[in-house]
N, C-alpha and C positions, 0 to 999 in steps of 0.2 A: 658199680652198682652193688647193691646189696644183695649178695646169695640168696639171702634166706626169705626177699621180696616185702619185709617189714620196717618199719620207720617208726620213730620214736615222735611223740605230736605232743601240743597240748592242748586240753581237751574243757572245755562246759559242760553246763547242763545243754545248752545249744548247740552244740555239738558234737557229741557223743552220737556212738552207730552201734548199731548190732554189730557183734566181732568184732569189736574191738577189747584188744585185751590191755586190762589194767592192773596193779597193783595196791592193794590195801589191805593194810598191817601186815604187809612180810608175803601176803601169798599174793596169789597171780589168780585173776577171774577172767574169763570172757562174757563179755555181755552177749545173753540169747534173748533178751526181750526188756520191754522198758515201757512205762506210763510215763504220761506228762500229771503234774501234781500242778496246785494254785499257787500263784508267786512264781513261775518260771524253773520250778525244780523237777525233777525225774526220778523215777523210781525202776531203778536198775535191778533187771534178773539176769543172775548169772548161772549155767548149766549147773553147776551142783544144787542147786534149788534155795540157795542163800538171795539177799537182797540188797539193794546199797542204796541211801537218800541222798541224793545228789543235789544240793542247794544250788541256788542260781546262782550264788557268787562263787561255788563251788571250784577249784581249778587243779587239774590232776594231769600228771601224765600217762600216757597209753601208747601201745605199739600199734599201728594200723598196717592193714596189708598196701603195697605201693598200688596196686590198681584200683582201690577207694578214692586214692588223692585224687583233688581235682585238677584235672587237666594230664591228667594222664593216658597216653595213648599207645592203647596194645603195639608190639611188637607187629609188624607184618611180614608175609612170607618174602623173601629175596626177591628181585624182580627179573634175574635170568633162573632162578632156581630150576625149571622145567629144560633148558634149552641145558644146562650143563647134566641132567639125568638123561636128555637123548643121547649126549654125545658118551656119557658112559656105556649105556647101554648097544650103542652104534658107533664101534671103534672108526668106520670106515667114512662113517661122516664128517669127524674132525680131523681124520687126513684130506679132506676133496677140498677143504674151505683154509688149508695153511693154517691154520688156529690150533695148538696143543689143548 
């Protein structure tokens, strides 16, 4: 898995998210907010207060965080995770049951 939880996509005007960060001419933007324009285009703001017109047939790539993707499903806690903090904490109970 990827350390740093980010994935490289590619991206439309119909597809593009808030946070998602992309590159254009050389720097790197995150998008904080976005209009739909006529013709299927969008009009990208990115936190430094700059803008980008993103055409419908528009195609770029962007890093997106892995928990955006679809069909992605959080991590969940262990399913003995509670039963092995008793037994740390209650030396005496993992000697009665033979189990280290």
């Amino acid at each position: 898995m990827n350390p740093t939880g980010m994935v490289a996509i590619e991206i439309t005007a119909a597809t593009v998210r808030v946070g998602d960060q992309l590159v254009v001419g050389g720097r790197p933007y995150t998008v904080c907010d976005m209009s739909a324009l006529a013709g299927g285009g969008k009009l990208l703001h990115f936190h430094g207060g700059e803008s980008f017109h993103m055409g419908c047939f528009t195609v770029l790539w962007a890093s997106r965080h892995i928990s955006q993707l679809p069909g992605f499903i959080a991590p969940r806690a262990r399913r003995y995770a509670e039963t092995r903090r008793q037994r740390a904490t209650n030396p005496l109970s993992a000697g009665a049951s033979g189990h280290p």
